[in-house]
C-alpha positions, -999 to +999 in steps of 0.1 A: -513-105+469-529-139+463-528-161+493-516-198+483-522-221+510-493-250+517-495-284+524-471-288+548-490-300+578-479-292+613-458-315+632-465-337+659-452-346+694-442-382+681-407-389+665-421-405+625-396-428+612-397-425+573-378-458+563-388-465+529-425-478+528-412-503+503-429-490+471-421-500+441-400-481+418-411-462+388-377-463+374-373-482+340-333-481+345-322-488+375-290-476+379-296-455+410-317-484+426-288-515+424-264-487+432-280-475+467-260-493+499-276-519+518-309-507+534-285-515+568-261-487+563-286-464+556-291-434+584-321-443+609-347-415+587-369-400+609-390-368+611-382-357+649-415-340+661-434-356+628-451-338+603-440-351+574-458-373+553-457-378+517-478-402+493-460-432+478-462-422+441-448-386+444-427-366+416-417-333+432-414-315+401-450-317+396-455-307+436-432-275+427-446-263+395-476-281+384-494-274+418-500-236+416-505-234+382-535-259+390-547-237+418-551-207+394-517-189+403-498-195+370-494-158+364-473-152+392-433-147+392-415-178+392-378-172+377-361-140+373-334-139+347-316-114+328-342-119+299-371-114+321-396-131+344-408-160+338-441-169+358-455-203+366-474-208+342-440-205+317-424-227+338-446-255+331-456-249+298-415-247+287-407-279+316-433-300+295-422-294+262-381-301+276-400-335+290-409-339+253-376-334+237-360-359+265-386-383+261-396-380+225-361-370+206-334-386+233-354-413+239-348-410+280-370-435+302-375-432+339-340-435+360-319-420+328-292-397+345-293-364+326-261-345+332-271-301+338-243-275+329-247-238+334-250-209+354-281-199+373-307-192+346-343-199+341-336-221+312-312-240+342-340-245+363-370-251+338-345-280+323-337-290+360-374-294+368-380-316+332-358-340+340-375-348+373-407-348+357-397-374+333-385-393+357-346-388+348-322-383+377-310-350+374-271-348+374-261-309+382-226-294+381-206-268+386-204-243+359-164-237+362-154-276+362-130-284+332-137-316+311-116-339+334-134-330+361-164-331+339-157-367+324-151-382+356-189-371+371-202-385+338-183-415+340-193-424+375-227-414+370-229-430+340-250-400+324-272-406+290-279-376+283-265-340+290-282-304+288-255-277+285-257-233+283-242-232+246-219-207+264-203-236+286-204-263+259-166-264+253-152-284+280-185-306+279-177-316+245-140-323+252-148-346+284-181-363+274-176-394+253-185-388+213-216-410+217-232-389+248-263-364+233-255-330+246-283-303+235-272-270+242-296-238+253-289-197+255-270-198+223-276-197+188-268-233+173-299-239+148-314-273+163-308-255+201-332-266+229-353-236+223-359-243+186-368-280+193-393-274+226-411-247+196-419-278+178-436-295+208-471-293+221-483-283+256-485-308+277-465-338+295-479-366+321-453-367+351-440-400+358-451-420+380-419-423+402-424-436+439-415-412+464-382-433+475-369-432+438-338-409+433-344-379+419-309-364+420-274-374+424-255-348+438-217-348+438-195-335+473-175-304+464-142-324+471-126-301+502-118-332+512-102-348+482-121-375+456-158-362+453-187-389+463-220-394+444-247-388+469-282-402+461-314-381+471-353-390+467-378-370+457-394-368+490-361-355+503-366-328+478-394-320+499-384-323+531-358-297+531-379-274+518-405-282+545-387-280+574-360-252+578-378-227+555-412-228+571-399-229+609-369-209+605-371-188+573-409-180+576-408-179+539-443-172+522-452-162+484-446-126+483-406-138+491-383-126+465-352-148+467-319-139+459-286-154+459-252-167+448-245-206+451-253-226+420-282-252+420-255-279+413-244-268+453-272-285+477-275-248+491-284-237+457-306-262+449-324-252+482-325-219+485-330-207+452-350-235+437-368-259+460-376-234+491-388-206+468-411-231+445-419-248+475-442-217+487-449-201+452-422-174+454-402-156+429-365-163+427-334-138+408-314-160+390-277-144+387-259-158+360-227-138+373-223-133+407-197-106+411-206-085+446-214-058+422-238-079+404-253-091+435-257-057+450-272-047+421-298-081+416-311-072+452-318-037+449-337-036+415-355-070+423-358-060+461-349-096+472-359-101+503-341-131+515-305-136+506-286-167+501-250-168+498-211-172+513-192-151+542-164-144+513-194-129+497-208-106+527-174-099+533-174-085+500-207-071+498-201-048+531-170-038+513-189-026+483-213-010+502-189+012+523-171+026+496-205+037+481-211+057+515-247+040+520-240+016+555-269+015+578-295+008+560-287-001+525-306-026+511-345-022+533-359-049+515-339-076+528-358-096+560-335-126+565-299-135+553-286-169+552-246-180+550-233-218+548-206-232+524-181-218+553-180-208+591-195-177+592-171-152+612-178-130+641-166-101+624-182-104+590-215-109+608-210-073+627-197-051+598-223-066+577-253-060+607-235-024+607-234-019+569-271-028+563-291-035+597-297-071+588-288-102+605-267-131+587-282-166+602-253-190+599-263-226+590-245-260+584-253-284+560-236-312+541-241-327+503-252-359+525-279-345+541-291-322+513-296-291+530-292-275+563-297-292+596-279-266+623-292-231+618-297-200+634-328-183+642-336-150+645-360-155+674-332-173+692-300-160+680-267-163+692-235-145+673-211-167+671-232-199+672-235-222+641-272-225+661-294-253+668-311-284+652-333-276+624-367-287+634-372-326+619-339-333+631-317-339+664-280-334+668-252-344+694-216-340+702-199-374+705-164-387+708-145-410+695-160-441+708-191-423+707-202-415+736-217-383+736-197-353+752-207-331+780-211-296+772-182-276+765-165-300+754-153-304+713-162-338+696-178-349+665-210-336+652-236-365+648-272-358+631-301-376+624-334-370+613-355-373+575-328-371+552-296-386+550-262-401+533-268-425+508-237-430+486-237-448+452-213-476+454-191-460+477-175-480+503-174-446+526-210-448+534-196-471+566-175-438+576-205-413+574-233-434+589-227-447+621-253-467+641-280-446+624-262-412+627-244-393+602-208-381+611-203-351+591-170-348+596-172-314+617-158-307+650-189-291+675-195-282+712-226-279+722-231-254+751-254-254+783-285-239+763-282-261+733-267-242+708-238-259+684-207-242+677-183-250+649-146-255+653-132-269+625-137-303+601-123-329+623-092-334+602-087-300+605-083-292+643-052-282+657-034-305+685-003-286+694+020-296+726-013-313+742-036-276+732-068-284+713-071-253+690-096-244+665-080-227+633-115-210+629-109-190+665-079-179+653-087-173+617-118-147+631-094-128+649-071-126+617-099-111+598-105-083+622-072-067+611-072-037+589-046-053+564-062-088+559-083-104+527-091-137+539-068-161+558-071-202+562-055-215+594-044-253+594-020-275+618+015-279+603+044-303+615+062-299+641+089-321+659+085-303+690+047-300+699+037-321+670+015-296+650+019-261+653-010-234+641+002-216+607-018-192+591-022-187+550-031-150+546-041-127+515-035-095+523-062-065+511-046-047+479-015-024+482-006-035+510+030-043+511+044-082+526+071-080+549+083-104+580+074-069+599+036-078+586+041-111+598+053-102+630+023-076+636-001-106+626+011-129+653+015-100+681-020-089+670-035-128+675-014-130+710-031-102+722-066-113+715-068-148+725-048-171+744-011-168+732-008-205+725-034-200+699-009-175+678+000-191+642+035-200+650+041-192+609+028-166+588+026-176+548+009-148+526-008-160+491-025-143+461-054-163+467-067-192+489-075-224+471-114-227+472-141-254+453-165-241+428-186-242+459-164-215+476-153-238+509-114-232+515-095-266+500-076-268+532-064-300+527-046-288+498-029-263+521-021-297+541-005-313+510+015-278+508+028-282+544+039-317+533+056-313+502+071-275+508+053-264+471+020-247+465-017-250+471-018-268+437+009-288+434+028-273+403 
């Protein structure tokens, strides 16, 4: 196995602020730039411990692709897709020629927002990685949004052009205004992207974008309600992949990466496209991410780090009981990663049972880019969210914040070398707070330093004067026999305020009766402190998730409130 050396240097004692070095922008439009907050709202950026430094003129889609093809390793594995493998030097030969068509036939400049539609596939990411190299701002989303949701993201990003999987084009078409180009790839439509890149020649000069130009805008998954346009650099790019991949992950080239969460998700875009490019890995792109397909990507790719949700583990250790192969049934995994949700207790010890690995639990936001709690399997504690990445610091603090002693629950502040940058959102004064970004969960940080997650801070549970954490009670739920999934949320309650009721899906067959509902509260009284119990028991099909696979709880709320369903039909 070639070696590839990295050119991440090794940090410091010294806290480096990385405020913008005040370079001048190699955008032509500059609709991100005039769209950015005041440089005083921005997060205090910092690398805690140094260590990262980055020139001024800096295109990180040249850093990820261009780099190891110049260093003679353009015949290994980059992207694995269902049509093959695709090694570096593919990559860049196919990313150039996409550069051509945006430059050449859409006439894009540098700052153009280019809007990406599709599932996980190399075309995806080589079109991904184009658009950066041009200089464009690369728009991602989800491939399930519908053309309202679709219309709205290209309205507020104001997108110029939009690069779509034919197979998704549909609700593109009917959002997107008449006037917007939309090239289409995968399919068969004559003048596809394939059939126009076959007309280019090799080559394409990188922009020269500064390092504190925007590379992406990436849109918040909406558990919250109206989704926010978060601006990221391409030095933030970077960062992430610097930081929690090389001192947590360990991750080196021989890696095979696997996972589930689209690159429009910020743990997508991490774990299956910056951290595995980053170190000159190989990545297995799932363009359908049914457990059986995922079960099946590891095992014939042997993946050896694994990205994805607890719905999906939950799943996965399912899959692999009924097969009869727990224990040991997937040896080339080394390292399993979970975020989008609170990972439960229970899911992390049926899956350690069902296949001897370890599920590190992380927390990240769209705001910050990528994880900045995490778990490490040198210092691991079950149960724990776990501690600051490296390159950032943390802290519990409450209201008036003042940070909280430990033990106690408050809000989760973080700071370090990324950070919330909204475009024209007048939110940006709720996330970042005298240099700090709130992230809207609810922490408490223990004696040793290690972070654990209760719930987002809308969500906790004040009943009669109790402070409960619908996560506590939730894990418990999901160690019975009889219980799917389950989302625990405070509903009203003239007596103690808000009472804890629990929104259950039951596992197949099994039959909903108030006797069910019953057992479910008896079983949480036994297990925890009885004040914790839901005092209401509501069973649905399903639980009402984003494309990203967080639980919408506040769309449980709005239930509570208007006495209809998760939807509001």
């Amino acid at each position: 196995m070639d070696r590839i050396e990295t050119l991440c240097p090794p940090c410091s004692d010294a806290s480096d602020s990385i405020a913008d070095p005040g370079g001048i922008t190699g955008h032509v439009d500059r609709f991100t730039v005039d769209r950015l907050p005041e440089p005083a709202q921005w997060p205090d950026l910092r690398c805690v411990g140094g260590g990262l430094t980055y020139p001024a003129r800096l295109n990180v889609a040249s850093e990820l692709i261009d780099r190891w093809v110049g260093q003679g390793h353009g015949d290994r594995d980059c992207l694995i897709g269902a049509g093959g493998i695709w090694s570096y030097a593919r990559v860049a030969a196919t990313v150039d020629r996409i550069a051509r068509v945006l430059t050449e036939d859409c006439g894009l400049v540098p700052g153009n927002r280019v809007l990406l539609r599709g599932p996980n596939t190399p075309m995806l990411v080589a079109c991904w990685l184009a658009v950066v190299k041009a200089g464009g701002v690369a728009v991602a989303t989800m491939p399930l949004l519908r053309a309202a949701e679709l219309a709205q993201i290209i309205d507020r990003a104001q997108v110029d052009v939009a690069l779509c999987d034919e197979r998704f084009a549909n609700d593109l078409l009917a959002g997107a205004p008449a006037e917007l180009p939309v090239l289409t790839f995968n399919g068969t439509a004559p003048d596809r992207l394939e059939a126009r890149i076959a007309r280019k020649p090799d080559g394409f000069t990188a922009a020269d974008t500064a390092a504190t130009d925007v590379a992406v805008i990436a849109f918040t998954s909406g558990t919250t309600g109206r989704p926010k346009a978060t601006a990221h650099f391409h030095r933030d790019l970077l960062s992430v992949a610097d930081l929690s991949p090389r001192a947590i992950l360990r991750t080196r080239p021989d890696d095979v990466f696997c996972g589930t969460p689209s690159i429009a998700f910020a743990y997508g875009l991490g774990g299956l496209l910056l951290f595995p490019l980053r170190v000159g890995a190989s990545v297995v792109l799932l363009e359908r991410t049914t457990p059986e397909c995922l079960l099946d990507g590891i095992r014939r790719h042997r993946a050896t780090l694994l990205f994805t949700v607890p719905t999906a583990y939950r799943a996965l250790t399912a899959l692999i009981e009924e097969q009869g192969s727990t224990g040991d049934a997937l040896p080339s995994l080394r390292l399993c990663v979970s975020a989008g949700e609170p990972l439960p207790a229970s899911t992390f010890e049926a899956w350690k049972a069902a296949t001897g690995c370890i599920i590190l639990d992380s927390l990240g936001t769209t705001e910050l880019l990528n994880a900045v709690i995490h778990a490490d399997p040198a210092d691991l504690r079950p149960g724990a969210t776990g501690k600051p990445v490296p390159g950032y610091e943390a802290m519990v603090v409450d209201d008036q914040f003042n940070p909280v002693p430990p033990g106690q629950v408050g809000r989760l502040a973080v700071r370090g070398p990324t950070g919330c940058r909204y475009l024209d959102d007048p939110r940006q004064a709720n996330y970042v707070q005298r240099g700090w970004n709130l992230t809207g969960d609810a922490f408490h940080v223990d004696g040793d330093g290690f972070f654990w997650y209760h719930a987002r801070t809308d969500d906790l549970i004040v009943s009669g004067g109790y402070k409960i954490s619908g996560l506590e009670v939730e894990d418990v739920l999901l160690h019975h026999d009889l219980v799917e999934e389950c989302a625990v949320i405070a509903s009203p309650d003239p007596l103690r305020g808000t009472v804890p009721k629990a929104f259950v899906v039951v596992r197949d067959g099994v039959a909903l009766t108030n006797d069910l509902a019953r057992d479910l509260q008896d079983y949480v009284k036994t297990r925890i402190a009885p004040y914790k119990y839901p005092r209401a028991v509501e069973f649905l099909e399903q639980l009402p998730r984003t494309e990203t696979g967080k639980v919408q709880r506040y769309k449980l709320r709005e239930m509570e409130r208007r006495g209809g369903d998760a939807d509001g039909e």
